[in-house]
N, C-alpha and C positions, 0 to 999 in steps of 0.2 A: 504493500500500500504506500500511496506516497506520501510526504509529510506537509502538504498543502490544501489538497482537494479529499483526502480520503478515500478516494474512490479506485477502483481496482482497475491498473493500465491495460491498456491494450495486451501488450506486451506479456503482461504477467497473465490476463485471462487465457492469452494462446498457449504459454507453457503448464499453466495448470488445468488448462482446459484439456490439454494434450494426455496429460498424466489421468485426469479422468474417467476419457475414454477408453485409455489404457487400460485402468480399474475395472471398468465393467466391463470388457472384451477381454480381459481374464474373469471377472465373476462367472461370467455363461461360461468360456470356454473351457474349465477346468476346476473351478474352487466351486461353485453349486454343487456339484456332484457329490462331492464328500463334506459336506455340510448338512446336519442333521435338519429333515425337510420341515418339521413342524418345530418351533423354537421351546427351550428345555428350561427358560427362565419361568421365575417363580412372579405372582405381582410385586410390582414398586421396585423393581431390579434394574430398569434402564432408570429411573427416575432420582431414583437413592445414589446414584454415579454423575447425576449433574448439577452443576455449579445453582444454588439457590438463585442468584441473580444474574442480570444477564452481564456481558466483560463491560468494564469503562473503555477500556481501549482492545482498538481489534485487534486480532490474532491471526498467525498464518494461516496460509492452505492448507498446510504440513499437519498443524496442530490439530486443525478441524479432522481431518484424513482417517489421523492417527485416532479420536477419539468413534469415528465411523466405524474403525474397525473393531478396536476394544470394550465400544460403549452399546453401541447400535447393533453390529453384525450377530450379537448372539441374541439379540432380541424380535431376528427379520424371519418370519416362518416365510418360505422360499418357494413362493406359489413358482416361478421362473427352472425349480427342478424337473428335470424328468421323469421322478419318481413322484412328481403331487399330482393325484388322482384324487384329493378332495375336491367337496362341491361341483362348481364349472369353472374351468382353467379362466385366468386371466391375463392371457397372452401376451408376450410382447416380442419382438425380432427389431433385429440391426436396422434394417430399414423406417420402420415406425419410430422406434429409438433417435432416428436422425431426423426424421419429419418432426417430433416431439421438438427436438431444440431447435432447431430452422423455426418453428412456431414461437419459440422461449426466443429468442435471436430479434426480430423482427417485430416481439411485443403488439400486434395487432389487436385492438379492438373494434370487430368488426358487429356490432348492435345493428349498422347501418348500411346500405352499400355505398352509401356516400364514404360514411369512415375508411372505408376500402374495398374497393368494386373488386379485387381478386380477390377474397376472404368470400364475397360471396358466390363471385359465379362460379369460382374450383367449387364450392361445396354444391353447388345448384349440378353442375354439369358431373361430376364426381358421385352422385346420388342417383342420375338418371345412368350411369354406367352400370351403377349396382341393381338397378332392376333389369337390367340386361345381363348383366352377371349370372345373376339369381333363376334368370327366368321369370320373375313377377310380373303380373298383370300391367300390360300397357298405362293403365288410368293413373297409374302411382307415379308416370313422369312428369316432370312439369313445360312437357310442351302442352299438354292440355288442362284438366282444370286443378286435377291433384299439383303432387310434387313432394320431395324429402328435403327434410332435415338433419342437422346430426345434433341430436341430443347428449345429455351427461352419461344415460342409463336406462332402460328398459323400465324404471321405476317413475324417471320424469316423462318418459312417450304416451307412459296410460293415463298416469296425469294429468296431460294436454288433452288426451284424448277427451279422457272423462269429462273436464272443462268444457269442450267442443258439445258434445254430446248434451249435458248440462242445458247450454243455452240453446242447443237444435230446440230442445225436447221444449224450452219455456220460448219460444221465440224472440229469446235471448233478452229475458226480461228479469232473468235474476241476478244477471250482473250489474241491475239498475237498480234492482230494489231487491234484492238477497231472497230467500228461501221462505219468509213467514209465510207467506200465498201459496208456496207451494211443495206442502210439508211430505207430497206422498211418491216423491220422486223414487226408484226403485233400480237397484244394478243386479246385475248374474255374474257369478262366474263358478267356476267347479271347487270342490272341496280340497282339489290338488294346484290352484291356481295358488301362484305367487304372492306371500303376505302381501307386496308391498300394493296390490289393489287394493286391499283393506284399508293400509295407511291412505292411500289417494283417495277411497271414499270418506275416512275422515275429514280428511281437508280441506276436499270441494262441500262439505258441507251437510251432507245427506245422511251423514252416522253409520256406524259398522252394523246397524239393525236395519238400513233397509241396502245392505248388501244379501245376496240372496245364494248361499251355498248350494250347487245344485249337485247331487250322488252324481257318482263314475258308475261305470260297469267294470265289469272282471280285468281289464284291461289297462283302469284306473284314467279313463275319459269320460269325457263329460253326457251324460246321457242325454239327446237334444227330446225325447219325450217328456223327460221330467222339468225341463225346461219349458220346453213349452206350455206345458201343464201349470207350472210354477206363473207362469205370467199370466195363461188365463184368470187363475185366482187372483193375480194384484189385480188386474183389469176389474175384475167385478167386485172390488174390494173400494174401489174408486182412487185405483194407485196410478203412477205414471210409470210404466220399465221405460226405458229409456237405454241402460246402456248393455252391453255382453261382452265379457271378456273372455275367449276362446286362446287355448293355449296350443303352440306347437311345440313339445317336447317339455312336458314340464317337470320342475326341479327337483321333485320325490322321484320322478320314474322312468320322464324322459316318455311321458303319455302324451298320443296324439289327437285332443278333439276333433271328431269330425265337422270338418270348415263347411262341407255343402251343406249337411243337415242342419246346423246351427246359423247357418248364412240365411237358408230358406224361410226358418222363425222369424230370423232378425227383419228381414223383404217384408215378409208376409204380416212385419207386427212392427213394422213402421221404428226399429231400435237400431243405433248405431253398435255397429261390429267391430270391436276391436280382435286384432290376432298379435297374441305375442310369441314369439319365435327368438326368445331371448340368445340361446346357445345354439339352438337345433338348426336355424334358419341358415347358418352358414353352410349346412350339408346340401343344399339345391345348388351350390357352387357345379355339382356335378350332376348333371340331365339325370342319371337315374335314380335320386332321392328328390326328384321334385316332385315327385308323390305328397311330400309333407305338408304342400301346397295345395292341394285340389281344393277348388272353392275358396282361394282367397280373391279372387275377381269378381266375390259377393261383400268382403269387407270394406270399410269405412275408413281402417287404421291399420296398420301394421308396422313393427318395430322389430329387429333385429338387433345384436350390441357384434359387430368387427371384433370388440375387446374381449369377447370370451374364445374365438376360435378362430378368428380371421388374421392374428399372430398382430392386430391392430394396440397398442397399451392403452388401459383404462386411459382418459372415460371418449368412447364413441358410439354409441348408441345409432342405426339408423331408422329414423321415424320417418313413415308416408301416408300420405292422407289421399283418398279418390279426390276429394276437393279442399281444397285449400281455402275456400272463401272462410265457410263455417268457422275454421281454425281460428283465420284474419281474423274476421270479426268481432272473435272473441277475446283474444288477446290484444289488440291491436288500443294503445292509446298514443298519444300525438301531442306531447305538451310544446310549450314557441320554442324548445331549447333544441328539438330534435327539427325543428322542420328543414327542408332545403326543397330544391327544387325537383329532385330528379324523382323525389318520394311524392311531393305533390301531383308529378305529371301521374305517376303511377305507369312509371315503363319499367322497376325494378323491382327485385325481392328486396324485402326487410326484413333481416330474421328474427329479430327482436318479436316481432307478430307471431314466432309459429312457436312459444314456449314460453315458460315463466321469468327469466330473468332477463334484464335488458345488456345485459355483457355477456359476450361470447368471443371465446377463442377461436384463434386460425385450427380449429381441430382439422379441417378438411386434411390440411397438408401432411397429417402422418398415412391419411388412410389413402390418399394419393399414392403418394412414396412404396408404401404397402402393395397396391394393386399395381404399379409399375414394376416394381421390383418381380413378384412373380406372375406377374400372369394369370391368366385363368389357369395353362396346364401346370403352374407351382403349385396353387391353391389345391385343385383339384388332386395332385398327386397327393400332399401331406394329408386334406380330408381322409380320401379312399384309405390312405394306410391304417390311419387311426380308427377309421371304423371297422376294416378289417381286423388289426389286432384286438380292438373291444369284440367281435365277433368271435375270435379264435376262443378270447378270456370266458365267455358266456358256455362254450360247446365244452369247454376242460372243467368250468363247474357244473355242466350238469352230469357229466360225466364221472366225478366223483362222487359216490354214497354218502362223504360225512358233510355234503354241502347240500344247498338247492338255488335255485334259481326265484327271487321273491316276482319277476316282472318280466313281460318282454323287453325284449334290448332291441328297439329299432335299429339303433345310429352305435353311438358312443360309449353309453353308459349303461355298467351293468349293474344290476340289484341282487344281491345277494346273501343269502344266511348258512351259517351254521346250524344244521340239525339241530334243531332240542331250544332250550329256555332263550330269553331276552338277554338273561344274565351273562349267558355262556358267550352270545353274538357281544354284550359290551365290551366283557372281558378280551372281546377277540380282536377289537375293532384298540382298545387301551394297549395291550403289547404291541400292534402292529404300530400305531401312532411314534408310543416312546420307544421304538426303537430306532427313529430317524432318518429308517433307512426307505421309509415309504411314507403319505399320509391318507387319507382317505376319511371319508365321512361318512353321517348316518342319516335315516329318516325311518318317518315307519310306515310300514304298509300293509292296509287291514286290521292294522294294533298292532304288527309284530318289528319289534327292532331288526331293521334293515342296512346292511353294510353298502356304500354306493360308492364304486370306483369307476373315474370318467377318466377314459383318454385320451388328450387334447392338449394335451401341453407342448409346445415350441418343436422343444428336443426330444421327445420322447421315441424309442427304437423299439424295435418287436423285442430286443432281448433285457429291455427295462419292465414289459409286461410281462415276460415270462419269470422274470427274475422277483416278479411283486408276484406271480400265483406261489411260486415257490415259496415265498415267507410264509405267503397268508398258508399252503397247507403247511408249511410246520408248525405256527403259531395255532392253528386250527390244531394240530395233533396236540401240542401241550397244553390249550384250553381244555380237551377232553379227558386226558393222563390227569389233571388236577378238579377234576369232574364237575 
């Protein structure tokens, strides 16, 4: 630092800059691997190691570095290994990596397309490739009335959605005068759908008592009879359903609702459709899992996240809407500080309109970087692999007697248990955790404690899956020796 300005030179940012990226192109390349994947600290252990207050005067690179490594590193459970097979990976690659700081570089606040007309039209044009990509229904581009966004998270897309849907439903009369008028507003979604729709129905307003759980079948999707059924009753109760939220691949089981049957309620009963395809969506990358899709050319919404399997890093979310006005309209406010001209004429996107917050990052540019760097046939290669090895991991458990299969494994993710008690499956799921040499997570399905290993992370090889069956059957054989 220098002794006039305080601020960090050119000069010194290129050489420490340099040394950084060095850091983490040995993190992946070598030191994750033998780093235990889920972290072995106790609470207050990164915290009880740093300085009460913050420094009077700064300190080196060197110093900062040194305490990342000492202070930090044993505290980072290591979603980036190729042995984490908990929850749904959160991806990251070189490329993304580099889009991420070219974004941090360049400090963009793009709320506006005035702030920066290439903030917005990479992500405008960079969204209508991904439904090209994907295979998605034409309507979700924004040459016509739809069009995408890139959101934080799959949590902020149903969000908006819900918002949207909200004011469809009151001809957007609640954003005027809030909810007393219209107490009997009513959402759907299945008993396997993603908390964080509960949380959005808190928020917009409506209460987690007129979200409406609707049973799965054997399969653990959403059953669209009891659905529909379920609305006839609000209907005649003098309720308003309004929104549905339909899942592809959801987070217990990697269950696929059926999108045309539930499309056809939503047509036929006048309700906006959302489709969440948080993890699973990236698997249409390859023409023969766009099966997962059938019937999304009846929904209203849909949202995908790059940053669970598209090797994009947190946070990229991609949201699209059939129309986009709906959205506008409902997010959209205009105080004298934002106007200019080019938003008055109304010849450009403002994304600040398709979401809650009015700051937005150049996100586009990692998930750019990303889609150049590999290609459709990169994507599709590491896909294919990884649903093959999840496929190979599903045929070797049912193939063992001390194990079973709790779920179909469409894609990715398998669901599995240990023969016998809940106990014996925690027990089995605690050794394999603290042994750091794999992580993996739970849910339950039907009531029974369920072990779920997803694979999709960056690096991950056919012989890092085999090498995780192999723990889990010996960690399985010594759960049962200790009975």
């Amino acid at each position: 630092m220098t002794d006039t300005s305080y601020h960090m030179t050119a000069e010194e940012f290129r050489r420490q800059g340099r040394q950084l990226v060095d850091w983490i192109a040995d993190y992946h390349e070598r030191r994750v691997i033998d780093l235990p994947v889920l972290s072995q600290v106790e609470p207050d252990a990164i915290r009880s190691r740093l300085p009460a207050q913050p420094p009077k005067q700064g300190e080196p690179f060197e110093v900062m570095m040194r305490d990342v490594e000492e202070i930090l590193l044993p505290g980072i459970t290591h979603w980036q290994s190729p042995n984490f097979y908990a929850y749904f990976p959160a991806n990251v690659s070189y490329p993304s990596i580099l889009g991420e700081l070219l974004s941090a570089g360049l400090g963009v606040q793009g709320m506006l397309w005035s702030t920066s007309p290439a903030c917005t039209e990479l992500e405008t044009h960079v969204l209508d490739w991904v439904v090209d990509l994907l295979g998605l229904p034409e309507r979700f581009k924004s040459s016509g009335r739809g069009g995408g966004v890139i959101q934080d998270s799959a949590s902020s897309a149903a969000l908006t959605a819900l918002l949207a849907a909200r004011e469809r439903a009151t001809n957007y009369q609640s954003n005027e005068k809030g909810l007393a008028d219209r107490p009997g507003l009513v959402a759907y979604a299945s008993t396997q759908t993603h908390s964080s729709v509960e949380k959005d129905a808190r928020v917009i307003g409506i209460g987690r008592a007129n979200l409406r759980a609707i049973a799965v079948d054997e399969n653990f999707a959403m059953r669209p009879d009891l659905l529909e059924r379920q609305i006839r009753e609000d209907r005649a109760d003098g309720r308003t359903p309004f929104f549905v939220c339909a899942t592809v691949g959801t987070t217990s089981s990697n269950a696929m609702d059926p999108l045309p049957e539930i499309g056809r309620v939503c047509r036929e009963q006048g309700i906006w459709m959302h489709v969440d395809a948080a993890m699973s969506g990236t698997a249409s990358v390859c023409p023969e899992f766009r099966f997962i899709h059938d019937g999304l050319e009846l929904a209203d919404s849909y949202a995908f996240n790059p940053h669970k399997w598209m090797f994009t890093n947190f946070d990229c979310d991609c949201f699209f809407v059939a129309d986009r006005t709906a959205l506008i309209r409902t997010l959209s406010i205009l105080p004298e500080y934002l106007r200019n001209r080019a938003t008055e004429a109304g010849a450009v996107i403002d994304y600040r309109d398709w979401h809650v917050p009015l700051g937005r990052r150049f996100r586009a540019l990692k998930l750019w970087f990303v889609l150049r760097h590999y290609g459709a046939e990169g994507l599709r290669h590491h896909v294919r692999q990884h649903i093959a090895w999840a496929q190979a991991l599903a045929s070797w458990i049912a193939a063992d007697e001390r194990f079973e299969l709790a779920a179909p494994a469409p894609l990715n993710l398998v669901c599995f248990r240990l023969r016998g008690s809940d106990s014996r499956n925690e027990a089995l799921l605690e050794r394999l955790n603290q042994s750091g040499k794999l992580m993996l997570s739970h849910t339950r399905l039907d009531g029974r404690y369920t072990l779920r290993l997803c694979v999709g992370q960056t690096h991950t090889e056919e012989h890092h899956v085999r090498e995780a069956w192999r723990l889990i059957q010996a960690e399985g054989e010594a759960v049962s020796r200790s009975g």
